[in-house]
N, C-alpha and C positions, 0 to 999 in steps of 0.2 A: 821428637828424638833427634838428636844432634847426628848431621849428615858430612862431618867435617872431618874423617875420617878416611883415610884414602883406601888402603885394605883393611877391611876388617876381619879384625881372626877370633872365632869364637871361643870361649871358652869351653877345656873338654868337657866340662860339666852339663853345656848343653847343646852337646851334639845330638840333636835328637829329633828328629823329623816331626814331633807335634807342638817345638818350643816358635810359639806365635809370634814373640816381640823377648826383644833384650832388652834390661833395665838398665839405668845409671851407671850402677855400676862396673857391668859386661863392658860398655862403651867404656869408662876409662881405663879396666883392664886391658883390652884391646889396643889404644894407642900406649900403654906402658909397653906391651909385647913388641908395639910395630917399632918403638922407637928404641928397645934394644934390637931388635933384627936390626936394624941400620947403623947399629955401633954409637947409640947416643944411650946417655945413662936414661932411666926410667924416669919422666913425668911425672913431677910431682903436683897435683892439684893446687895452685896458691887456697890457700884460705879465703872466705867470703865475708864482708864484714857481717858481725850482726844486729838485728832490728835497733838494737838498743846504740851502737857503736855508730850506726849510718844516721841515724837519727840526731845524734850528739855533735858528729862532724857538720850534718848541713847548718846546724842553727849556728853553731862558730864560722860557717862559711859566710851565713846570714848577717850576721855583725858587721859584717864590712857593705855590705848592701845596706843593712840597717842605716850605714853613718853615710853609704853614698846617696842615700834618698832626704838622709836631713840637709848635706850639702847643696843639694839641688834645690830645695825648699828655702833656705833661710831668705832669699832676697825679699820676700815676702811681706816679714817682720825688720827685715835687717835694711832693706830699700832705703825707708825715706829717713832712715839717721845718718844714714851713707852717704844720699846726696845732698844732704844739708852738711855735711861737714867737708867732702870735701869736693862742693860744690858742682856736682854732676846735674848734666842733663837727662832730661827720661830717655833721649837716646841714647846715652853714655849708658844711662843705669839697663839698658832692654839689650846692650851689645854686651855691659858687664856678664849679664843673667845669663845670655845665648853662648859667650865665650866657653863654658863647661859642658853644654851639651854639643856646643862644634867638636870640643877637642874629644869629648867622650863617642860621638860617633865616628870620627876619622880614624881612631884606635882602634874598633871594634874587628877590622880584619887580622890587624896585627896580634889582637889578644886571641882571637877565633885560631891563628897558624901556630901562636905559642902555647895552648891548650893541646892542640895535637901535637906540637914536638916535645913536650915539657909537664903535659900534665897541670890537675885544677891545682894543687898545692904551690908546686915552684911559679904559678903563673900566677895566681892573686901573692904571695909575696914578693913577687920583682917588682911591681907594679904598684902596690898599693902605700909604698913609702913615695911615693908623688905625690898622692893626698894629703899625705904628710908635713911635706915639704912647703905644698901651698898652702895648707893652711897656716900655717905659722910663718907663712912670708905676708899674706893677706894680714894677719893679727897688727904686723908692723908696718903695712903701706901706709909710704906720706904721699903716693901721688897717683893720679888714675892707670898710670901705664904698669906700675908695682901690682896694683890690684886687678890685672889683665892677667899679667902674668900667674901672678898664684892662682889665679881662678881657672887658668889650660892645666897646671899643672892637678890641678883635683881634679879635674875632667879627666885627665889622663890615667892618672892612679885610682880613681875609680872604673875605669872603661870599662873592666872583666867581674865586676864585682858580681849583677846577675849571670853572667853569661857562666861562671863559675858552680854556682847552685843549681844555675839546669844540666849544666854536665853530671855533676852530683847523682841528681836524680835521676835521671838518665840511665847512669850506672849503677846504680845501688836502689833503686826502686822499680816499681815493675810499672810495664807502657800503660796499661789501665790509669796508673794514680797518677799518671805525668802531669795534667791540666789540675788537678785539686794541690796536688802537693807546692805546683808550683804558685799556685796562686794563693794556698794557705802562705808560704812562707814572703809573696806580694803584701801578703796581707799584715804579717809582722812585723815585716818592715817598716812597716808604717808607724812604728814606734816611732820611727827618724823624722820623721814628717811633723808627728804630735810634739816632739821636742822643738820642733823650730816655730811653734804656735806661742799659747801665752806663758810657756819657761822661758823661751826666746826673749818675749817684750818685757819679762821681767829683770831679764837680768840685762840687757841692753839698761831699761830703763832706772839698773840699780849700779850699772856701773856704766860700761861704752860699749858698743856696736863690734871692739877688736876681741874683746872676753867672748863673744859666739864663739872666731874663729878658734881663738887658744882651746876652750875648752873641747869643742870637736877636735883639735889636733891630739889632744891626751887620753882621747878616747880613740880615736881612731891606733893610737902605739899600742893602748891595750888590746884593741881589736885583732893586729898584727901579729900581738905575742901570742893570744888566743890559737888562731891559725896556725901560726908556727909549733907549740906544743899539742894541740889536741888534734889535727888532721893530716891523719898518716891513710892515703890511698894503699889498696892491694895492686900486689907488681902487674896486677892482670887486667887494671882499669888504668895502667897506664902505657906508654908509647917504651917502659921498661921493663915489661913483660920478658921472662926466655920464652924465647925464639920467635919474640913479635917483631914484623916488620917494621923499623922505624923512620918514621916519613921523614924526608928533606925537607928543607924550608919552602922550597918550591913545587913540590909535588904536594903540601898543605894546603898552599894558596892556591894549587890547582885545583886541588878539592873545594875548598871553600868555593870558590867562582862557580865553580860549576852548579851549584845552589841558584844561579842567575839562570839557566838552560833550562830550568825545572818551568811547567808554562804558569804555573799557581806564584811565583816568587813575586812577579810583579805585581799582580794585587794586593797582595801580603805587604808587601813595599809601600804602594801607595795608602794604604790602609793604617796604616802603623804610622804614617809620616801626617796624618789628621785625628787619630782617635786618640793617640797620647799627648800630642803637642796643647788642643784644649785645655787638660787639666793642667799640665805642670804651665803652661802658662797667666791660669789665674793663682794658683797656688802657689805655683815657681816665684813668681813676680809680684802681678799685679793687683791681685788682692786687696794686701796693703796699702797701696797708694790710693787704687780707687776708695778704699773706704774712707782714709783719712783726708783725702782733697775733696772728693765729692759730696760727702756725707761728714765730716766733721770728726770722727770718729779718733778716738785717743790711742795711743799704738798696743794699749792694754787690751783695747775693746776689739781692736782690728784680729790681735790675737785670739782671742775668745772666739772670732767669728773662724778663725783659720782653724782652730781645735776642735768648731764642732764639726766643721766641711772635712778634717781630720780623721776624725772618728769617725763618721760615716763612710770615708773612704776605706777604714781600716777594715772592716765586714764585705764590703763590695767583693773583692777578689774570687775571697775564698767562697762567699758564692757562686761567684759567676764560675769560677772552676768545678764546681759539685753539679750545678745544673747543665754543665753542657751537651747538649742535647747530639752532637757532630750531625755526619753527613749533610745535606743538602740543609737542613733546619737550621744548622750552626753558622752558616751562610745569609740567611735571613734574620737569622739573632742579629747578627755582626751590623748588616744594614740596616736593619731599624733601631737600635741602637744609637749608631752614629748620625742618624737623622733627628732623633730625639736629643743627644747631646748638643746638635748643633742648635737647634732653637732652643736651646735652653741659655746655652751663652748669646744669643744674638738677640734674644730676650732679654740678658742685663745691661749688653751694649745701649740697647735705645730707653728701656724704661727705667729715669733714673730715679725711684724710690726705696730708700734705706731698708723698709721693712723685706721688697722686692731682693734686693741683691743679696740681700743675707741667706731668704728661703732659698734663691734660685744656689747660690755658691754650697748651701748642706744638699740638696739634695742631688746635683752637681757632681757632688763628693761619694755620695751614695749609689750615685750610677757609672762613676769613673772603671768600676772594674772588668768592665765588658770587653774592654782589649785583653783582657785574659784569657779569652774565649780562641785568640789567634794563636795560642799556645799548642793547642792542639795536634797543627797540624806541623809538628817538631814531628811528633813520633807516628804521625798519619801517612 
């Protein structure tokens, strides 16, 4: 029963010495009454969206997550045509790759304080025409410093792109489904992922390496429009609420910080900075390279291998979110887990056998979704 109520004033209907508990809608009667006593008009309830409406807004939320997890992927397949044309080193191409995940986590506070002053709507649209921008500046780079650039700037316009969909749910679905819902829609995602596999190395190898970027830039404006037309938040899940307190830019970021005082944050920190980094670093990058330099492997074939590590990855999430076990269990998941993915890459670093790097990269892919599992404890 909602306790948020300062007087409450019963209805005369049940003034009654054996009325045990007040319902729903006693309590909003009650603050209609308190808030003409004090000479404000009558509260009106905002509307709540429905199943069908919340449901419709996340996947369009999703789309723009969709495009920022192909972006993060394509170096992959897009790598070794990149550095043969314009003549990059593996450490040029491993600082190109990291460039989007620097900018996209140096972002994350700023999108984290503009979430709370601004709401998930105005915040994945201010931000996600940087995506924009870079990938269609990337489409035309003649030089490595061009393709730096556009590559911060889709880091950057993707930065809120998940953070946006957990808010979502968050607000519009109940704490129960927080870890499936979000790692069902992890798992969607992964459409973006699958695109940057062997569609990637066909169309690379049917025209050039800059038609990836164009054609994620034209997808991503549809993505935007999506957003812009179909997700419309209630005044009540945002910072424009009447008569919700609306936080400063500074009392945001005080919040947010304080997230660091919590004593579980550091684990969580260090945790997240080795279960994730794995995957998108064979998938992100090197994938590609190692198949086609070490193994021979043709940028078609290399694809083929990223589609099937792909699609394994795509079921992974929504797993690992259905089965979590929480408490004390969730804890042990998480570590054995992360000890098993880590011998599994440290097993393809030393045994270099073609048949080997392919099994170990699908099933790799298959068990990538166990940081899902850290989702948890958002609403824990």
């Amino acid at each position: 029963r909602p306790r948020d109520i300062d007087e409450l004033v019963v209805p005369e209907r049940d003034r009654h010495p054996t009325v045990a508990h007040l319902g729903p809608a006693d309590y909003a009667h009650a603050a209609r009454l308190r808030d003409g006593r004090n000479g404000l008009p009558p509260a009106a309830a905002p509307p709540a969206l429905t199943s069908r409406q919340a449901w419709a807004m996340l996947l369009t939320l999703a789309s723009a997550f969709t495009l920022s997890q192909a972006f993060r992927t394509l170096g992959a397949i897009m790598g070794p045509p990149l550095a043969a044309q314009l003549a990059l080193t593996p450490q040029q191409l491993g600082l190109w790759a990291a460039a989007f995940h620097f900018s996209f986590g140096v972002m994350q506070l700023a999108m984290g304080v503009s979430l709370d002053l601004y709401g998930v709507r105005r915040t994945i649209l201010m931000a996600f025409p940087m995506a924009i921008a870079g990938a269609l500046l990337s489409s035309q780079a003649s030089s490595y410093a061009q393709l730096m650039v556009g590559q911060m700037l889709i880091g950057t316009g993707c930065a809120p792109a998940f953070l946006v969909c957990t808010v979502f749910i968050s607000h519009h679905f109940s704490a129960q489904r927080f870890t499936a819902i979000s790692g069902l829609i992890m798992s969607l995602s992964s459409i973006g992922v699958l695109a940057t596999a062997t569609p990637l190395a066909w169309l690379i190898e049917a025209s050039d390496w800059r038609w990836g970027f164009g054609v994620l830039a034209v997808c991503s404006v549809a993505a935007w429009g999506a957003i812009w037309w179909l997700v419309r938040e209630p005044a009540a899940a945002t910072a424009d609420a009447p008569g919700a307190d609306k936080p400063s830019a500074l009392g945001a970021l005080r919040g947010l910080l304080g997230l660091f005082k919590l004593p579980q944050t550091l684990g969580l920190v260090a945790y997240a900075a080795v279960a994730y980094s794995g995957f998108i670093t064979l998938r992100g990058l090197w994938l590609g390279p190692l198949l086609v330099e070490r193994h021979g492997f043709s940028l078609i074939q290399s694809g083929n291998v990223a589609l099937a590590m792909t699609l394994a990855s795509m079921a992974s999430p929504a797993l690992f979110g259905r089965i979590d076990p929480g408490g004390a269990r969730r804890v042990r998941w998480l570590l054995g887990f992360a000890v098993l993915a880590a011998l599994m890459v440290g097993t393809m670093g030393l045994v270099h056998l073609a048949w080997a790097d392919v099994a170990l990269a699908i099933a790799y892919g298959l068990l990538s979704g166990y940081g899902v599992l850290q989702y948890g404890y958002v609403c824990d």
